[in-house]
N, C-alpha and C positions, 0 to 999 in steps of 0.2 A: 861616694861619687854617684853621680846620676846617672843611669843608661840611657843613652839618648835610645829614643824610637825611629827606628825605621820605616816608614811607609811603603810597597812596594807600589809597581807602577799600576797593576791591576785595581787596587784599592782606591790610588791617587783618580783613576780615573771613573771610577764607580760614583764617589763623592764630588767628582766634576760634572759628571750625569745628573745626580741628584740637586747639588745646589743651582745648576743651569737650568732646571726645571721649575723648583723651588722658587726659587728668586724671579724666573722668568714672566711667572704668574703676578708681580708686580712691579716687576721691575717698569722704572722711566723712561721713557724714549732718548732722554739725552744718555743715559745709561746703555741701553743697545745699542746705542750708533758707537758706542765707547767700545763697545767689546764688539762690534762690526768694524769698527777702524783696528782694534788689535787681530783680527783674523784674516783681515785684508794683507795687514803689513808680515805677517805669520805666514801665510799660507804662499805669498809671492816667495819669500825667503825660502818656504821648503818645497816648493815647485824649481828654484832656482839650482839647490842640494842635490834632487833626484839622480839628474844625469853623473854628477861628479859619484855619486852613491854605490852606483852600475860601474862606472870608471873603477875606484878606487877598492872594490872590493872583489870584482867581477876577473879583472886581469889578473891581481896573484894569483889567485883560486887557481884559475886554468894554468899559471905557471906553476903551480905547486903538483895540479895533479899529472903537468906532462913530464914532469921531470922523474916523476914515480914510474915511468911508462913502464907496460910490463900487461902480458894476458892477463893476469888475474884482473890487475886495473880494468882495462877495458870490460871485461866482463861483469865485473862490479857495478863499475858504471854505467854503462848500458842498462843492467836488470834495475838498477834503482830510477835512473831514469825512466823505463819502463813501466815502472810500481807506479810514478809521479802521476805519469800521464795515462794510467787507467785509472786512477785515484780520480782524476780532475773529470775526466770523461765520464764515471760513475758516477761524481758529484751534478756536473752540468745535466746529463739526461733526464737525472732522477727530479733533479730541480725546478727543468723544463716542465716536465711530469705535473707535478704536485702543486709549485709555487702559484703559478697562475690562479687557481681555485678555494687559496688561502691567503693570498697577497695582495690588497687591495691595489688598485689601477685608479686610485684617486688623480685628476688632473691636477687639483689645487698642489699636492707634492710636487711642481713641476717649480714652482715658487723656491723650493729649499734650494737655495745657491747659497754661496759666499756673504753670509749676513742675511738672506733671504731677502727681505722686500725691503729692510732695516739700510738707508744709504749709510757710508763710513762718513766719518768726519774727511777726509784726504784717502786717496790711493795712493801706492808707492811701486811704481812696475820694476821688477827684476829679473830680465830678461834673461833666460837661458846662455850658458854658455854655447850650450851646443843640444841638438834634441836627441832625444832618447831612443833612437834607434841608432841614431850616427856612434851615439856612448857606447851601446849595445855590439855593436858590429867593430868600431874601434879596441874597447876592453876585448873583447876575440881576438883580435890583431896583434895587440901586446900581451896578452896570455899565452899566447902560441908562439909568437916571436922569443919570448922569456924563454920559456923551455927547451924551441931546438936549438937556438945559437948560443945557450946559456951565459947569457947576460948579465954577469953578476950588479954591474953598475945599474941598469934600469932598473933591476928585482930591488934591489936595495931603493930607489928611487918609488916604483911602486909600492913597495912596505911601508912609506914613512907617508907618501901620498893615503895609504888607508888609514893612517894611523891617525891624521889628521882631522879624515873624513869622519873616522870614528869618534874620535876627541868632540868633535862637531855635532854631531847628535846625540852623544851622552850629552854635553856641557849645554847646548843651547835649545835642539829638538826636544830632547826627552821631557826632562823638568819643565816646559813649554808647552806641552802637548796637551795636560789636564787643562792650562788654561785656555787654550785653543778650542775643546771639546766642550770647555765650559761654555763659551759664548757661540757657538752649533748650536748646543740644543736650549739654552735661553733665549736668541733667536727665533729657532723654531718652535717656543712653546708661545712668544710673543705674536706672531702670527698665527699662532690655533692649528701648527699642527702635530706635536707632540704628540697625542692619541695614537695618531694609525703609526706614527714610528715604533713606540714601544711595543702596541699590541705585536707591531710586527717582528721585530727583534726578539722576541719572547716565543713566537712559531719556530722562527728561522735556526735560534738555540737548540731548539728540541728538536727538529731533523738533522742539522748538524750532528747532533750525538749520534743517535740512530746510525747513522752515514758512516761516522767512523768506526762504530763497532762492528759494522758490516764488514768495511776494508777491514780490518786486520782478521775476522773471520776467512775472508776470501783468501790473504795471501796467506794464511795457515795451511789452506784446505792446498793453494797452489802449489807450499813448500810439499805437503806432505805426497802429490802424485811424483816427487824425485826421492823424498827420503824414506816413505814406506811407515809413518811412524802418525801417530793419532794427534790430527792438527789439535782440537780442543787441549790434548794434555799438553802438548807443547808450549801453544799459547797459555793455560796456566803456570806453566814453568816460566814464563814472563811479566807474570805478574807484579813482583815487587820491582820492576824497573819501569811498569806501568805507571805504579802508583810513588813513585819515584820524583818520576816527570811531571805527574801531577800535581806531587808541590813543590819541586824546584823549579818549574818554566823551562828544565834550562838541557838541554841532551849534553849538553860536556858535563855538567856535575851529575849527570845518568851514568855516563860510561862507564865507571867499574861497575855497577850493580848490570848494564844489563851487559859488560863480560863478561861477569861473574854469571847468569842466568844464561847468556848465550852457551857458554863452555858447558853447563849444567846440564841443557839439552841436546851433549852429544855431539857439538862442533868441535874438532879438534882447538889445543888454543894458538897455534900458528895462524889456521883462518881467520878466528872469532879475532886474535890481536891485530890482524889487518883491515878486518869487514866492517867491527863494530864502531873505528873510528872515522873510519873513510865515511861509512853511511850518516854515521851522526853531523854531517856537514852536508852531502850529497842527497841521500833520500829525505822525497818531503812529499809524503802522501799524505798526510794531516794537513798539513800547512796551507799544498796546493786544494783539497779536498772544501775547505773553509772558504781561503780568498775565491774560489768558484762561484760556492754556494750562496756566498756575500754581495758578490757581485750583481750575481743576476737576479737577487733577489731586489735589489737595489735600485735596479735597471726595470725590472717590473712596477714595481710601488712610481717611481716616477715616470711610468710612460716611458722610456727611452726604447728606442728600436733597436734589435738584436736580432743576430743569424747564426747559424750552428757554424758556418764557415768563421763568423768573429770570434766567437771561441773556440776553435780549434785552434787559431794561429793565439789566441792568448795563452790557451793551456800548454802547448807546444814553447811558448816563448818563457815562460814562467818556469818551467822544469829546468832551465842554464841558468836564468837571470838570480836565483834564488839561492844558488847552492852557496854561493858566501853572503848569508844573509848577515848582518852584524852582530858581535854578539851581545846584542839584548834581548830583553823579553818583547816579543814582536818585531825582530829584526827583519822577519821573511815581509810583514807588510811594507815595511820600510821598504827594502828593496823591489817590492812591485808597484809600487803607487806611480811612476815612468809608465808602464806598462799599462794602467786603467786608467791612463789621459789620452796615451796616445792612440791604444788599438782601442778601449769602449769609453772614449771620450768621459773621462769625467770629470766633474768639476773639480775647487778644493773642499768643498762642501762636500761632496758625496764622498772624497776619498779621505776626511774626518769622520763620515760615518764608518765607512771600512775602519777604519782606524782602530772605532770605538769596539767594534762587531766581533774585529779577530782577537783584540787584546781581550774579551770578556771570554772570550775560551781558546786563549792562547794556550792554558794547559794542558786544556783536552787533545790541539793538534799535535803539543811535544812529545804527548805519551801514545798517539800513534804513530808518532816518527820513528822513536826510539824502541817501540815494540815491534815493530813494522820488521826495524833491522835485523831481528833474530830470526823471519823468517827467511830472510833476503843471505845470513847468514849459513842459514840450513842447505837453499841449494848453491851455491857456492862451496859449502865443505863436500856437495856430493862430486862433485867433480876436480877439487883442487886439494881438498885431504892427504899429508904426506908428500904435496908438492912445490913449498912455500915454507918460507921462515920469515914472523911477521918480524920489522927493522923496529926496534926501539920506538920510534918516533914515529910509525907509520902514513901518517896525516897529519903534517904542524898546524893547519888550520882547524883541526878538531873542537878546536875552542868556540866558533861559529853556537848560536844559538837559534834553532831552528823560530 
């Protein structure tokens, strides 16, 4: 019998880059308007998604996590929330910093839209249920309603509502996405401007790394002013859930290794069986640290206008919006692409690029996620150690893939 091969989506979309380029360089104009008419009718369809996205995955989450209510929770959540958004703030200043001086400011990039200059055969508009802040603020509303009046009918309504959502982006997003990404950058190699993308994309990877080594440097050194214990070794002793993450994408199939590694560095395991799974859905210092640096590198190369005030309320908004990202590989982008239309306006074009940007070092953000956790673990057991018995199931939604 034959094995069938698997492609994962990282690969799918790497050979979506390359033949969108490839092929770009001769492709026909009846051909680009072909693949301008499929990224038209594409991008309306997952502009349409977004809000239901935030809906459908946004509300359990917060009913799941008030229903746990309890200090440790809070306190959990608050510090990982906290990790999120100096994650994102280290990212943005640094970015501000450096980007400008290795980012080209070409105007002619002002052209990369939706098909770029390439007209579709036909538009299809698919107008919003509802925008994405209203989803935003709404999913709040039945997350918190789930939980205090405990609503078994709605929670059950909302579970099959995500279930669907989800159904939806594996079955018809996912598999969709190479070809979407394919005609991006066939598009933009047809119009001549390919060059300053990659060159750029290629800078923007290599601070990205940088960036995330730093974070989890940082929140070692931060655990170690509560636990008194040698951040470097620590974070060695987290190393195989590092490297883990790194080739599975995925912080659920991380969990025993970095419980196994959390407990190893001296968390009791009542904490480590509460912290490790609650974080692997909650903390996303990789995840937010990327979509930042993506962004506004993005928002540079094409001239777009930007304020420190914009991203403050994006970074801020991104640390809730994210925490039930879905779980696929690049579920956290999924879940903010609402977020980079409506606060730093982007096109569907620019949020195909994001697309492509986060998924090509999707693993490097899941192995600061899930490394992250062990030190978010450490001060947490300095203060709840011996006062806690993690529940069997601690975080049903652990399955979330950062």
């Amino acid at each position: 019998m034959k094995r069938k091969i698997k492609i994962g989506l990282l690969p799918r979309i790497a050979i979506a880059i390359a033949l969108g380029i490839g092929i770009g360089w001769i492709s026909p104009m009846w051909f680009a308007r072909l693949c301008a008419t499929f990224n038209e009718v594409f991008g309306q369809f997952l502009g349409f998604l977004i809000p239901l996205i935030i809906l459908g995955f946004v509300a359990p989450a917060i009913g799941d996590i008030g229903k746990s209510a309890g200090k440790m929770l809070v306190v959990t959540a608050l510090l990982a929330y906290g990790a999120t958004l100096m994650s994102g703030f280290i990212s943005y200043f640094t970015s501000d910093a450096i980007f400008p001086s290795m980012v080209s400011r070409d105007p002619a990039l002002d052209a990369v839209e939706a098909g770029g200059n390439i007209e579709p055969y036909f538009t299809m508009p698919i107008p919003q249920m509802m925008p994405v802040m209203t989803a935003l603020v709404f999913a709040f509303m039945l997350g918190l309603g789930i939980a205090y009046v405990k609503g078994v009918a709605l929670k059950n309504v909302m579970n099959e509502f995500r279930d669907i959502v989800s159904m939806t982006i594996n079955v018809a997003i996912i598999p969709l996405l190479p070809v979407y990404i394919f005609g991006i950058f066939l598009n933009m190699t047809v119009i001549g401007q390919i060059g300053i993308i990659l060159s750029t994309f290629i800078k923007i990877i290599a601070i990205i790394f940088c960036l995330h080594i730093f974070i989890l440097l940082l929140l070692y050194c931060i655990a170690a002013l509560f636990v008194k214990k040698n951040p470097l070794k620590m974070l060695w002793t987290m190393m195989p859930a590092y490297f883990t993450a790194l080739g599975t994408q995925s912080s659920a199939a991380t969990i025993p290794v970095t419980l196994k590694q959390t407990i190893k560095m001296g968390v009791s395991e009542d904490v480590a069986g509460f912290v490790v799974p609650l974080c692997a859905t909650i903390h996303m210092s990789g995840s937010t640290l990327k979509i930042v640096a993506c962004a506004l590198a993005i928002m540079i190369m094409q001239g777009m206008p930007y304020t420190t005030g914009m991203f403050i309320q994006f970074i801020a908004m991104i640390g809730v919006t994210i925490i039930a990202a879905p779980g696929i590989p690049g579920g956290a982008i999924m879940a903010s692409l609402g977020l980079l239309s409506s606060i730093l306006g982007f096109s569907d074009a620019q949020n195909a690029l994001m697309i492509a940007l986060y998924i090509a070092m999707d693993n490097f953000g899941t192995a600061c996620n899930v490394t992250g956790d062990g030190a978010l673990a450490q001060i947490i057991n300095r203060f709840f150690a011996g006062k806690v018995k993690a529940s069997p199931d601690p975080y049903p939604l652990a399955e979330a893939t950062k």
